[in-house]
BADO-202103 format. One record per residue (C-alpha): x, y, z; residue in one letter; chain. Coordinates in Angstrom, 1 decimal, decimal comma. Example, Ala and Ser with C-alpha at 12.3 -4.5 7.8 and 13.67 -1.06 7.14 Angstrom:
BEGIN
x; y; z; residu; chaine
12,3; -4,5; 7,8; a; A
13,7; -1,1; 7,1; s; A
END
This chain:
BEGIN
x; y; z; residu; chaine
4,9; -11,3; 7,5; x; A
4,4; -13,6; 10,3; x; A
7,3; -15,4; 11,0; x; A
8,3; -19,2; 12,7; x; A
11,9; -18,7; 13,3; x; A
14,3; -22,0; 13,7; x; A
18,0; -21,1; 15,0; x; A
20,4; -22,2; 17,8; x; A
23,8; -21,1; 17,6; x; A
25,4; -17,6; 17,6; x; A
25,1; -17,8; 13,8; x; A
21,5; -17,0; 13,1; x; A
21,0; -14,1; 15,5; x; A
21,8; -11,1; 13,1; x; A
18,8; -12,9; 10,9; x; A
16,6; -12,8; 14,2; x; A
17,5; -9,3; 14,8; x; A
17,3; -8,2; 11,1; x; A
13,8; -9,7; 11,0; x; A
12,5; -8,1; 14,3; x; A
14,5; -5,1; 12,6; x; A
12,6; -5,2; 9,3; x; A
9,0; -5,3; 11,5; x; A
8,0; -8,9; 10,8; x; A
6,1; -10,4; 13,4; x; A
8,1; -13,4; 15,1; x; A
5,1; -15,6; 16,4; x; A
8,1; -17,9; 18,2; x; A
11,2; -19,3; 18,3; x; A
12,4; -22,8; 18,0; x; A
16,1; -23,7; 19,2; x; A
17,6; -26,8; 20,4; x; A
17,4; -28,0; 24,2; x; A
19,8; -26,6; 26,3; x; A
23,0; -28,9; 26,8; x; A
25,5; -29,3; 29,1; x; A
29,0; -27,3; 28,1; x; A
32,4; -27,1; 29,0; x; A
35,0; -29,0; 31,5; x; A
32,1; -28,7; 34,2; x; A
29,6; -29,3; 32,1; x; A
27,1; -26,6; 33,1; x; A
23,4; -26,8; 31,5; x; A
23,6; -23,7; 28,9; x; A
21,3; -22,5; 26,8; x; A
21,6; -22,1; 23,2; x; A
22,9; -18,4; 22,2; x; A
19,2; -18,1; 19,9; x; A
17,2; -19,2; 23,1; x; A
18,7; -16,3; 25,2; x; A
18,3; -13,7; 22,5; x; A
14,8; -14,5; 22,3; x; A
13,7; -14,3; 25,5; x; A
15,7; -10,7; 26,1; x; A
13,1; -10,0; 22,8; x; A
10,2; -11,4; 24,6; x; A
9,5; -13,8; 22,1; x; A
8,2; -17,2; 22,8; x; A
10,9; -20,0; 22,9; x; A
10,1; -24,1; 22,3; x; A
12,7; -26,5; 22,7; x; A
11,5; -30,0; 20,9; x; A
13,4; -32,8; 21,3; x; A
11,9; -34,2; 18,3; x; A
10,4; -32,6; 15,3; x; A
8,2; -35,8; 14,4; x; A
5,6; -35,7; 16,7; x; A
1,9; -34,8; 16,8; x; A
2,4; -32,4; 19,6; x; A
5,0; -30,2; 17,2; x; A
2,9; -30,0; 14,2; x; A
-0,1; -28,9; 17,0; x; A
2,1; -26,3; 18,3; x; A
3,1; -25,0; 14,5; x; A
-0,9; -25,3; 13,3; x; A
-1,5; -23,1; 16,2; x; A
1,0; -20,3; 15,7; x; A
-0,3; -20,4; 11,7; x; A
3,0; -18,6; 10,5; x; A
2,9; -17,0; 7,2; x; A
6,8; -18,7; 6,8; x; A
9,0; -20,4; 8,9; x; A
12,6; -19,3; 8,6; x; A
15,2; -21,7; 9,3; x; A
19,2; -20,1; 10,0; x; A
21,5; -23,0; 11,6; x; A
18,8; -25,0; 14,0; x; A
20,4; -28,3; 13,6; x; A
17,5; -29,9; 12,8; x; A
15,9; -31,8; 10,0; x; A
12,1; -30,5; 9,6; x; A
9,3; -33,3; 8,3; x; A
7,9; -33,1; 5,4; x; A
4,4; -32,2; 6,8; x; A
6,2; -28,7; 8,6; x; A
8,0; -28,0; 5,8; x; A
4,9; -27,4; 3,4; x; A
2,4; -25,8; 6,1; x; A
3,4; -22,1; 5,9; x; A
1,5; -20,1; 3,2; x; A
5,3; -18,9; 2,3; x; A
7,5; -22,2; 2,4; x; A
10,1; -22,8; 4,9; x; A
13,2; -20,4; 3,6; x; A
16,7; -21,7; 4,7; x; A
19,9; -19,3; 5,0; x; A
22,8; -21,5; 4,0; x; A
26,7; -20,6; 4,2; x; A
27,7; -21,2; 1,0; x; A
27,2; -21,1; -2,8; x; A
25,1; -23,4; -3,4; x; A
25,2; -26,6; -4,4; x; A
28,7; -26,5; -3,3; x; A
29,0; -27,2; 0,6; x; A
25,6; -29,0; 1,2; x; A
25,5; -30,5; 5,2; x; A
26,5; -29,2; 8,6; x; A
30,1; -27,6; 8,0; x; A
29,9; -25,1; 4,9; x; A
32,0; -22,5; 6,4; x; A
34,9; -24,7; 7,8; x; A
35,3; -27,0; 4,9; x; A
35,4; -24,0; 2,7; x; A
38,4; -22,6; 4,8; x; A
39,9; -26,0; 5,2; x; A
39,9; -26,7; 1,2; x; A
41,4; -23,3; 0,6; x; A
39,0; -21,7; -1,2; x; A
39,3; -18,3; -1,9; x; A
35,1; -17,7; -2,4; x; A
32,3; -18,3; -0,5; x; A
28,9; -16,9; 0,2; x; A
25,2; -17,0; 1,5; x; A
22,7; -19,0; -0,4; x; A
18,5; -18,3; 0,8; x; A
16,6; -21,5; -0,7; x; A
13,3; -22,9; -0,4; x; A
13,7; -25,8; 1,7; x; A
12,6; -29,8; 0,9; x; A
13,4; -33,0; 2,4; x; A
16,7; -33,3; 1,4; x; A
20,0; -32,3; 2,7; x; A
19,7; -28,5; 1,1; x; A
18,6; -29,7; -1,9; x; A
15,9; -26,9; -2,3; x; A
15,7; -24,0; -4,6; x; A
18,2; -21,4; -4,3; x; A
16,5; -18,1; -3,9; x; A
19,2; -15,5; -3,7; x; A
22,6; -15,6; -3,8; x; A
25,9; -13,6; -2,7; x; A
29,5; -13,7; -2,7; x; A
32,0; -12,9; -0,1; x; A
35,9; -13,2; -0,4; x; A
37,7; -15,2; 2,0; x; A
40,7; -13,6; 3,5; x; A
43,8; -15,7; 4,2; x; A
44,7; -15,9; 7,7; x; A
40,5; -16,0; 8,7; x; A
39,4; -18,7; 10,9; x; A
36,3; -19,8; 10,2; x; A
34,7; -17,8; 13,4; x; A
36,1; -14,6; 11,6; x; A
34,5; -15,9; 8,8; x; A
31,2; -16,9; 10,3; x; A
30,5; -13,6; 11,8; x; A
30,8; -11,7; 8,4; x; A
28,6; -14,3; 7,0; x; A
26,1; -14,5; 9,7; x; A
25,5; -10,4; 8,6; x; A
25,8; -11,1; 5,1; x; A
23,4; -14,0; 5,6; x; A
20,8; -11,9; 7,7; x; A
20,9; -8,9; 4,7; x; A
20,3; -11,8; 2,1; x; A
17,2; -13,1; 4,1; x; A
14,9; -9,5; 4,3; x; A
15,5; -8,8; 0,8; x; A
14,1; -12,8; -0,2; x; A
11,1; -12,1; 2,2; x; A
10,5; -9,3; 0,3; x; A
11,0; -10,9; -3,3; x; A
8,9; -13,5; -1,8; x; A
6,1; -11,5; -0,4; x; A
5,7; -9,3; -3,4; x; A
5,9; -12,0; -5,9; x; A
8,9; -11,3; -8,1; x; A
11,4; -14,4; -6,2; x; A
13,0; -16,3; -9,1; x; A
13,7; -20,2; -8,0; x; A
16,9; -21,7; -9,8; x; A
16,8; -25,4; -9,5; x; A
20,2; -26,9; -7,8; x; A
22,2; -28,8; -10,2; x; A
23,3; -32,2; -8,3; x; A
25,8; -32,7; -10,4; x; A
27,8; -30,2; -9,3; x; A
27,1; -30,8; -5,6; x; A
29,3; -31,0; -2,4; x; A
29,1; -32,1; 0,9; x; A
30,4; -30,7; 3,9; x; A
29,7; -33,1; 7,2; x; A
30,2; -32,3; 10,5; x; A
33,7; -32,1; 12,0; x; A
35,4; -34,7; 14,6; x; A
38,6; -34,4; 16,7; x; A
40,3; -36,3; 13,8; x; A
39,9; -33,9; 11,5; x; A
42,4; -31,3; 13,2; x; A
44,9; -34,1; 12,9; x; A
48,0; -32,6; 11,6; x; A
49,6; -34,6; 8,6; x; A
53,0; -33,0; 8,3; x; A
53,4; -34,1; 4,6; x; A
50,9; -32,0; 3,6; x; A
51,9; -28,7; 1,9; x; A
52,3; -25,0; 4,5; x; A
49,5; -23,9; 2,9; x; A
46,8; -27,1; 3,2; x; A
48,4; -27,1; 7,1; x; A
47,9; -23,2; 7,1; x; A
43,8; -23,9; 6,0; x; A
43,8; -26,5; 8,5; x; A
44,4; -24,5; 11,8; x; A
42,0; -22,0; 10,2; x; A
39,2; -24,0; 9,3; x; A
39,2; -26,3; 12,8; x; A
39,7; -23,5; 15,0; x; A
37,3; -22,5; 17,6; x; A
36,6; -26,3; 16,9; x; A
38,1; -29,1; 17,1; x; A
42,0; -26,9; 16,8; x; A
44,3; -28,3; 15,2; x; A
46,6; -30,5; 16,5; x; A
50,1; -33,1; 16,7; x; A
51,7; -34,9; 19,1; x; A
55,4; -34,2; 20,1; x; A
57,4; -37,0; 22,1; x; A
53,9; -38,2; 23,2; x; A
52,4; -34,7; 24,4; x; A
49,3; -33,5; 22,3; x; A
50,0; -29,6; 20,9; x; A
47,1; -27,5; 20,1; x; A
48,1; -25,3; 17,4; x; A
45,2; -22,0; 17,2; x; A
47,1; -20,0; 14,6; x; A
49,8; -20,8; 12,3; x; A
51,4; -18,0; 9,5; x; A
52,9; -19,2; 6,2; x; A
56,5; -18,6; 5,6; x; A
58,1; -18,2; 2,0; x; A
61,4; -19,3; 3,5; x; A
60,4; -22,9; 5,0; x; A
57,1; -22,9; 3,0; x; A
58,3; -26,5; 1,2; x; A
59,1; -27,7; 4,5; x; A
56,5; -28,0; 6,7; x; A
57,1; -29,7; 9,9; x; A
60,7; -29,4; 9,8; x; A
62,7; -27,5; 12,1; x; A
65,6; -25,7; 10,9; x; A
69,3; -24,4; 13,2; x; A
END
């Protein structure tokens, strides 16, 4: 199948690779621009971007999807289906119905739980004990699509969400060849979402690895797991700000947390 693929972080490489792996032809790539990172702020390209290129494979960088010179650039390429893993993106209405094959999202939850940009940390934050990879077929809405395929995966207790993203990212990439292939040779069952039972996850800030000590070990516990690599947990100690990257729950002082003890 010839495929568009649409993916920028470190998230939606196994999917590239498992594609290129499975002998689909990957016409290009689109990522995000490259951005300036850390304390010096160095231009970086996205991880997807540099994967690409060490592939061969052409790489476009739009600033905006909405634009004449996009669709152009997709009508030219004529992909069979456009694969979308993590691009960060919202994709027109016009892109989203060209390919012959629909635009096929890998999402990293069960859906309709955990629809937006954070699936993986709010599930870890909320201290659930289930997640998974949901492949849909993608609309205008926020993944309000038709789930495809489905699967489950157990979240261990002291995971962070990176631990947890890795495992998913495979999980999520195994999940995506076996829809192309449901999809390819017809037998792809669509379940439509039930809204009603639907979620959101948004984007995390700084404030949401603000500390509340009143909270139980446990919900602190999920905290510092869900927020780190980003944005740590946190509290403030006589004015100094305390980054707090792992954290272990203690039967002992379990029903105090926050307190110290002599």
């Amino acid at each position: 199948m010839k495929i568009l693929f649409m993916g920028t972080p470190e998230f939606a490489i196994p999917s590239l690779k498992a594609l290129i792996d499975a002998e689909h032809e990957i016409c290009a790539v689109f990522t995000k621009p490259d951005k300036p990172q850390g304390r010096k702020m160095i231009i970086t390209p996205p991880p997807v971007k540099v994967f690409a290129q060490e592939k061969g494979i052409k790489v476009f960088q739009p600033e905006k999807l909405k634009v004449t010179e996009v669709y152009k650039i997709i009508e030219d390429l004529s992909p069979d289906a456009i694969v979308v893993v993590a691009y960060g993106k919202i994709l027109p209405k016009n892109i989203i119905e060209f390919p012959k094959y629909g635009c096929i999202n890998v999402h990293g939850s069960l859906l309709p739980k955990y629809r937006g940009a954070a699936p993986i940390q709010w599930s870890i934050i909320n201290g659930d004990k289930i997640t998974g990879i949901t492949t849909m077929f993608m609309n205008e809405g926020l993944d309000t699509g038709d789930i495809l395929l489905q699967s489950k995966v157990y979240i261990n207790e002291n995971e962070t969400s990176e631990d947890l993203k890795k495992r998913l990212s495979l999980v999520g990439a195994d999940l995506l060849i076996k829809t192309l292939e449901k999809i390819k040779n017809g037998t792809i069952e669509r379940i439509k979402q039930n809204d009603d039972e639907a979620t959101l996850s948004p984007p995390l800030d700084k404030i949401t690895g603000d500390i509340d000590w009143k909270k139980s070990a446990e919900e602190i516990h999920n905290l510092v797991r869900g927020s780190n690599p980003w944005p740590i947990a946190h509290t403030f100690l006589r004015g100094k700000l305390f980054k707090i990257y792992k954290t272990k729950i203690s039967s002992y002082y379990s029903n105090c947390p926050g307190k110290s003890y002599r």
